[in-house]
Structure formats: C-alpha cells, structure tokens
C-alpha positions in Angstrom: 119.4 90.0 40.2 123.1 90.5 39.9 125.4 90.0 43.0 126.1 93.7 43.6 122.3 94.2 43.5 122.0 91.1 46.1 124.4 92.5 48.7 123.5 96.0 48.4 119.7 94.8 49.3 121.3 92.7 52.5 123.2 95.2 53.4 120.1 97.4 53.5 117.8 94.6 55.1 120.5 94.5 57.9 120.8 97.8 58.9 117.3 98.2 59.5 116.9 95.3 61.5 120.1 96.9 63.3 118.1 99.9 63.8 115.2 98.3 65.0 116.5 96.5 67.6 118.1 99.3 68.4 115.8 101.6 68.7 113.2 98.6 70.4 116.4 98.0 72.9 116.2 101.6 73.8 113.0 102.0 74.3 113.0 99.2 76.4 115.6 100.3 78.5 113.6 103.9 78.6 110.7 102.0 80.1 112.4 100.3 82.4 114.3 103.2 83.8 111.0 105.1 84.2 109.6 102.6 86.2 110.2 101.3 89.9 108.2 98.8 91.7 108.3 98.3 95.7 107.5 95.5 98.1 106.8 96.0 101.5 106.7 93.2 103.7 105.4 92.9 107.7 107.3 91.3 110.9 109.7 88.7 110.5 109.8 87.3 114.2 111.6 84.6 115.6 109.2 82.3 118.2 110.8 79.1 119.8 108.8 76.7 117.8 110.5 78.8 114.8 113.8 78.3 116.1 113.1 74.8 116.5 111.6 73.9 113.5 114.8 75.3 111.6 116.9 73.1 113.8 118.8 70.3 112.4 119.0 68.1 115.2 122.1 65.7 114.1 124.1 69.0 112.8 122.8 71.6 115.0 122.3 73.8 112.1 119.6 75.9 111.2 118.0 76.6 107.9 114.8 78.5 107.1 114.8 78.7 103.4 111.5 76.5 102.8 109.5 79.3 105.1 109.8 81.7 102.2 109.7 78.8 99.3 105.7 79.6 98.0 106.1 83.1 99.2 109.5 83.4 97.0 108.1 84.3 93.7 105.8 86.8 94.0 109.0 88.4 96.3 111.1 88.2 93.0 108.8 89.9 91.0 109.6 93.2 93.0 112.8 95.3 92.1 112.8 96.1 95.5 111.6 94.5 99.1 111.7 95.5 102.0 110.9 93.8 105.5 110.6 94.5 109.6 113.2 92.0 110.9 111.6 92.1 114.4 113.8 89.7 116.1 117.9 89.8 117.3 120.9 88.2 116.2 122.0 88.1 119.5 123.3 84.5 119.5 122.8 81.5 121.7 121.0 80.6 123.8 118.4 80.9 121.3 115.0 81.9 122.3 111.6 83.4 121.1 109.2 85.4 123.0 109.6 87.8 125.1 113.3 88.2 124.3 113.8 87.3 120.9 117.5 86.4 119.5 117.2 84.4 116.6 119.9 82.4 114.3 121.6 84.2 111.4 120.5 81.6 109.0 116.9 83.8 109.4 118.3 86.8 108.2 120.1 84.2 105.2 116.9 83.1 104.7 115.6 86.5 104.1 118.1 87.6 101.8 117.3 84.0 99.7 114.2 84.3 99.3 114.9 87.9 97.7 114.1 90.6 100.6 116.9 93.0 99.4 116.4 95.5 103.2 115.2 95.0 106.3 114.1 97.8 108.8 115.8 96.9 112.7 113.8 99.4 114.7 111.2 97.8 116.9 110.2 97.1 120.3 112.5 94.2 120.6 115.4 95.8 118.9 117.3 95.8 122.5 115.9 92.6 123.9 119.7 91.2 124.3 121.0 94.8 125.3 123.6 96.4 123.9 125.5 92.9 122.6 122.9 92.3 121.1 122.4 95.3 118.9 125.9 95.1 118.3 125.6 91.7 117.1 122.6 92.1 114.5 124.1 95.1 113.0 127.0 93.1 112.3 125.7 90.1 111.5 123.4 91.6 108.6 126.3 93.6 107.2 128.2 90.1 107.2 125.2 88.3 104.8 125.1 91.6 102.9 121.8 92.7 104.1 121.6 96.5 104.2 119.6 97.7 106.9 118.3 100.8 109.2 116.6 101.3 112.0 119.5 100.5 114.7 123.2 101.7 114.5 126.2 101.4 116.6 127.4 104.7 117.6 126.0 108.0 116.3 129.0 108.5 113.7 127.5 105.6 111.8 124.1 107.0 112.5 124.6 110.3 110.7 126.5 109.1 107.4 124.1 106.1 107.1 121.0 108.3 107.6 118.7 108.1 105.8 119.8 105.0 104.0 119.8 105.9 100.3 118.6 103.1 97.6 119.3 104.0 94.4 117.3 101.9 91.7 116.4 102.3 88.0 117.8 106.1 88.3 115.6 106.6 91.2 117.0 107.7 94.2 114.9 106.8 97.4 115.4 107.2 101.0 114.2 105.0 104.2 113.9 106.1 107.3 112.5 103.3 110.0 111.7 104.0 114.1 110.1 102.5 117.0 107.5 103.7 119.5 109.0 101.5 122.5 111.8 99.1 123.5 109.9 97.4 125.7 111.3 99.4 128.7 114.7 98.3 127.8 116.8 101.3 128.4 119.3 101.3 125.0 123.1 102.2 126.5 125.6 104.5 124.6 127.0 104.5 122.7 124.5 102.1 120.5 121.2 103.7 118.9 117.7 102.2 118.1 115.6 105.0 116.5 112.9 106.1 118.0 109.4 107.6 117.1 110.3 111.1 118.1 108.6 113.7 115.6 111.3 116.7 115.8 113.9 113.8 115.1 111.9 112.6 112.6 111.3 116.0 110.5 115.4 116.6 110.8 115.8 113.2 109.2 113.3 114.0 106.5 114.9 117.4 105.5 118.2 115.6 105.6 117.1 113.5 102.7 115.4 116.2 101.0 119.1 117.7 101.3 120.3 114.4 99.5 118.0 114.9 96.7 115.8 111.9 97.4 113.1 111.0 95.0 111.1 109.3 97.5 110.7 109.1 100.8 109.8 105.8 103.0 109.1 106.0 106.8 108.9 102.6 108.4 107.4 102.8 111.5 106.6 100.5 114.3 103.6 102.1 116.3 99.9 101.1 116.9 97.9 99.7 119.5 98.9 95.1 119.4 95.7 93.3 117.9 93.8 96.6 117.3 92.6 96.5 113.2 91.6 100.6 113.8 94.6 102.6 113.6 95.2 104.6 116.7 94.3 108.8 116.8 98.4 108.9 117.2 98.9 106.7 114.1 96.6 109.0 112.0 97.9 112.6 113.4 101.8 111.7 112.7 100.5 110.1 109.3 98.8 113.2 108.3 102.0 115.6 109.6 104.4 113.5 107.8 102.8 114.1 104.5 102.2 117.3 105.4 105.8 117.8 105.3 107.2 115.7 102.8 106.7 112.6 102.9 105.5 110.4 100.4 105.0 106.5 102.4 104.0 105.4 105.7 104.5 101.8 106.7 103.6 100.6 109.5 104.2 97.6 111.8 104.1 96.1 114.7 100.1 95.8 116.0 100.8 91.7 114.3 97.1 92.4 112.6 96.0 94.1 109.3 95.2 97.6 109.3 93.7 99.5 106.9 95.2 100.6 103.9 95.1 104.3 102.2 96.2 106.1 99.0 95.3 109.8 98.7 96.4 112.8 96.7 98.6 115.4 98.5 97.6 118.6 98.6 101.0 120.2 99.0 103.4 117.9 96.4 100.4 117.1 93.9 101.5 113.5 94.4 99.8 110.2 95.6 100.7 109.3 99.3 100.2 105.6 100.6 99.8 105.4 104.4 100.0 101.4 105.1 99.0 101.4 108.9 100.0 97.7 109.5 100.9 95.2 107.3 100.8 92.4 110.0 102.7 89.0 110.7 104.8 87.8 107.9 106.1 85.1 109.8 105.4 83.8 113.2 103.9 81.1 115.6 101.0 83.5 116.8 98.1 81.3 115.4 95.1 83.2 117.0 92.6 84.4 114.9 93.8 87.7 112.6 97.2 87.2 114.2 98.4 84.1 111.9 99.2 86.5 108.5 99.8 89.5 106.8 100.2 91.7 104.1 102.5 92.3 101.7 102.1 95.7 99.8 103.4 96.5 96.1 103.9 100.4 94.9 104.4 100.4 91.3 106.1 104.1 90.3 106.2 106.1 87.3 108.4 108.4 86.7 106.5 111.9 85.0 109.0 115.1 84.1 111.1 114.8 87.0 109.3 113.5 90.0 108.1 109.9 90.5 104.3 109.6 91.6 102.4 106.0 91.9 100.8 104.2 88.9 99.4 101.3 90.8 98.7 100.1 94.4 97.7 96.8 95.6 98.6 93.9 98.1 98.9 90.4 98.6 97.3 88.5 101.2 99.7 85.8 103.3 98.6 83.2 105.5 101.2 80.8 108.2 100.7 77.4 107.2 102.0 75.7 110.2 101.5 71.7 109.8 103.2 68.7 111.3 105.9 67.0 109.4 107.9 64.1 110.9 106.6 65.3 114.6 108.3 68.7 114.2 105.6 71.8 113.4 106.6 73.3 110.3 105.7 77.1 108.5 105.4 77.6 105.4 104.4 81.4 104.5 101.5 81.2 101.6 100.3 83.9 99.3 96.7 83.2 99.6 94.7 83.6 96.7 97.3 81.2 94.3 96.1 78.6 97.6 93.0 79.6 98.7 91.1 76.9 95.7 93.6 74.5 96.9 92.3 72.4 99.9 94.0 69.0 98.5 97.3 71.1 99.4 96.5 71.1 103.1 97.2 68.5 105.9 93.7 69.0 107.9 90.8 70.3 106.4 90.7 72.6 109.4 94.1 74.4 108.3 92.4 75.3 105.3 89.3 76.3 106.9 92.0 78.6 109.3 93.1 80.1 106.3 89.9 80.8 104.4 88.6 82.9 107.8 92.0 85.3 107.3 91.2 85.3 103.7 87.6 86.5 105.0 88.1 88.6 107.9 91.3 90.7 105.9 89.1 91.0 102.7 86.2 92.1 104.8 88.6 95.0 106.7 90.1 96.3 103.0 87.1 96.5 101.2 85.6 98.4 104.2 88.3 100.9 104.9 91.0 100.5 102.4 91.1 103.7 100.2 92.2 102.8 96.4 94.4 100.0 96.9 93.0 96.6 95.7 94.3 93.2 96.4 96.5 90.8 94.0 94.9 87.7 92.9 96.4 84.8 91.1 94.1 83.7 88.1 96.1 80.4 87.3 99.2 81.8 85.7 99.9 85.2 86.8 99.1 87.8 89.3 96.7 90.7 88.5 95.2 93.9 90.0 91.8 94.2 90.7 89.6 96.5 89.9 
C-alpha cells in the first residue's frame, strides 16, 4: 500500500469514528433532554436532641452533614429533590418542639447532601413570628437554597409564584401550602401560604399562563398519625387534577400514607397523588413515626407534553444510637440495611427498623396504586415489579 493510499484510508477511518461519536453524543444528549427524574422527600424537623446532637460543644458550632451521609446517594441519583423543611431559621435560643427554630447549618446540611428545594409552608412556618419568617427566607436565599411556601411581602409573592424550575428543557412549577399555623396569626406584611382552594386554582392557572410543563402541589394537610388519608385530603386531590394538576405531595401527618398513580381523564396523563410521605428526619421514635418515604417520578417526554415512565419509592428509617454519650441520627435507606444487623448498635434498633420496614410494606402493598418500592440488590437500586 502506497502512502497516498495509507492516508486516504485514515483519513476515512477518522471521519467515521468522528461521525459516530457524533452522532452517539447526540443521541445521548437527545435522551437525556427527554428525560427528567424527581425526588420528593418528607419533613425535615428540628427536635432538641437534633439540635444537640449537631452541637460542637468546645466550638459551639453545629454541623448535620453525617444525618444525610447513607441517605446521600440515592439523593444524588435524582436530577431533582425536593423536601418539607418543617422547622425555622429563627436563630438562638435554639429549640425543638413545639416552637421549632433550628441552626442554618440544617438547611447547609440539606443543600450537601444534594436537596436542590425545599417547601417552607407548614404548621410551624410562624412559630418565631414574623422575625422568624423573615429570618428563614433569608437565610435559605443566603446558602443558595431556593424555596416556596413562605414570602416576605406580597410583591415577592407574586413574581416568585409559582416558583419555576427549569431542568433538561422541562419547565416545571411548584406550588407548596399549609392547612394551619398552629393558631399563630401570620402579621403583614409577611405571607405563609395557605391551603385555600380559590387561591390555590389562581396559582395553578398562573402557571399554566407560564407555560409550565408540570405542575407540583406540596401540601401539608392530613389528620397527625392517621395512615388513612382524610375525606378532605382525597376531595382537594381529586379537584386539583380535575383542573390541572399533575402531582400531589403531601406532608405533615409524620406517618406513611398511601400512595396513588392513576390516568387522568381530562389531560390523558398519569397523575401521582403522594398523601404523606412521613418523617425524613426527626426524634419522634414511636412506632410508624420514626421514618419515611422518599418518592422518585421518572418523566418522559412524548410530542410535547411530559407524562410518567416510572414510579416508585424508597423506604427510610431514623437510626438514632449512642455515640460518646450524645444520641446521634443517621437517616438510612432501608432495604441497602435492612440484611445488615452487624451495622447496628443493639439488636433492638434493628429489630425497630425491620417493624417500619414491615408495617410501611404492609400499608403500600395494600393501598398503594402502581407505585412499587426501590430495593437495593447489592450494587444498585431497582424497581419492582
């Protein structure tokens, strides 16, 4: 073969491997643009034992990164998460229950271990008044947290509502509102949504007005410790779809509740009504009470509307042991731990855990309609059938 001959065939050979990668680059990209996957995650509160465990006691600082440190990556593997951050930023004194104000270093915490929003609106959203809804707002925007739920006056309320997230060419709005403040009347010119259904539906058509792909409601409602969803819960999920909307999340009864994924009859879509995803984190240890739910909504994009390829979630457990005298919580994804009982302190904290595992599997495969849990088989996470 002649050298002309040589680097004509190269030449050749390299162009197709340009296109090739090319073309496999694009497709890539194509497939990744089409597809969107969401993480929703239950209350984030802030009881004393919390607050102390986080303590430094020489420095006085806090830190709560190894809370989230098993629960981190399975978080990561979302392109989006999203939490109820169901305690202040309200500054010292510090305290949990009833009036929760929590440090910042939670909220840094939160944003660490990859929770890219967090929903403010909850029954304790004004349990350090008007300071302290003031305070949280601005704390969050500080860390870089972007958030809804709570605002400061009702300018900021009507250009940051709905809050828009715009991911992988999808646009997406969330919406997020409370049933109660406790009785704690909320002074002007501060706001803390609330469930109010004509509010609601003019915050739904406004980001139907903004084009949204998809739209989230985050709602705190529900009966505490009830696992049946409320008539109320059920009626406002049914309207809500009825007019729109495509999820329901729900927090604040601090126990599972069932989980449902039906077609809509008026968009042609799935809908996902999640009607409490529990305790993410907390010192409430009684029985149902000491985990959650996290929830993943995979999305496909078909023409030009978005509907959902895959539903599931992930049960988490408290792990609360003793270290160095000071009780510590870890949050674990339970079925990478629930074959683990070397991990544990006390055989009875694994016990503790493999009742939740029990109990939540037990409510889900009753009730839950189409969404299966994620289980860890050694090396990754997979739906089941």
């Amino acid at each position: 073969m002649n050298r002309i001959s040589f680097n004509l065939k190269s030449a050749l050979l390299l162009s197709l491997f340009i296109f090739v990668f090319l073309s496999a680059k694009s497709q890539s990209q194509q497939t990744s643009a089409d597809r969107i996957s969401l993480l929703f995650i239950g209350d984030i509160m802030g009881h004393d034992e919390q607050i102390w465990s986080a303590e430094n006691r020489e420095t006085h600082l806090y830190n709560y990164d190894d809370v989230f440190q098993y629960i981190k990556p399975v978080i990561a593997g979302a392109d989006i998460a999203i939490a109820n951050f169901e305690v202040t930023l309200g500054g010292p004194p510090y305290t949990g229950y009833p009036q929760f104000s929590s440090p910042a270093d939670l909220a840094v915490a939160c944003k660490n271990a990859g929770i890219d929003y967090l929903v403010t609106a909850n029954n304790h959203a004004a349990d350090r008044g008007k300071k302290g809804i003031i305070s949280t707002i601005n704390k969050l925007d500080s860390i870089g947290i972007p958030h809804t739920g709570t605002f400061l006056n009702s300018s900021c309320r009507d250009s940051l509502t709905p809050l828009m997230i715009h991911k992988n060419g999808t646009s997406i709005a969330l919406l997020n509102y409370t049933f109660s403040t406790n009785g704690i009347i909320v002074p002007e010119p501060v706001i803390v949504n609330m469930l109010d259904k004509e509010l609601i539906t003019r915050d739904i058509n406004e980001a139907k007005d903004k084009n949204a792909d998809i739209i989230i409601l985050f709602l705190h409602w529900g009966t505490e410790y009830d696992t049946i969803p409320s008539k109320t819960q059920t009626d406002l999920a049914l309207y809500f779809q009825s007019i729109g909307v495509d999820m329901v999340i729900g927090s604040h009864p601090h126990v599972l509740q069932k989980m449902v994924r039906t077609k809509n009859n008026v968009t042609g879509n799935d809908d996902v009504v999640i009607y409490s995803l529990g305790n993410f984190v907390s010192n409430q240890r009684k029985p149902k009470t000491d985990g959650g739910s996290m929830v993943r909504i995979e999305l496909t994009r078909i023409g030009e509307k978005y509907n959902i390829s895959n539903a599931g979630y992930y049960l988490t457990w408290v792990y609360a042991p003793i270290e160095k005298y000071r009780k510590k919580f870890f949050i674990l994804p339970c079925s990478e731990f629930e074959n683990k009982p070397d991990f544990f302190d006390k055989p009875e904290a694994y016990l503790h855990m493999k009742k939740f595992i029990s109990d939540s599997r037990k409510l889900f495969n009753e009730q839950n309609i189409d969404i299966k849990e994620y289980t860890f088989d050694g090396n990754s996470w997979v739906l089941s059938n």
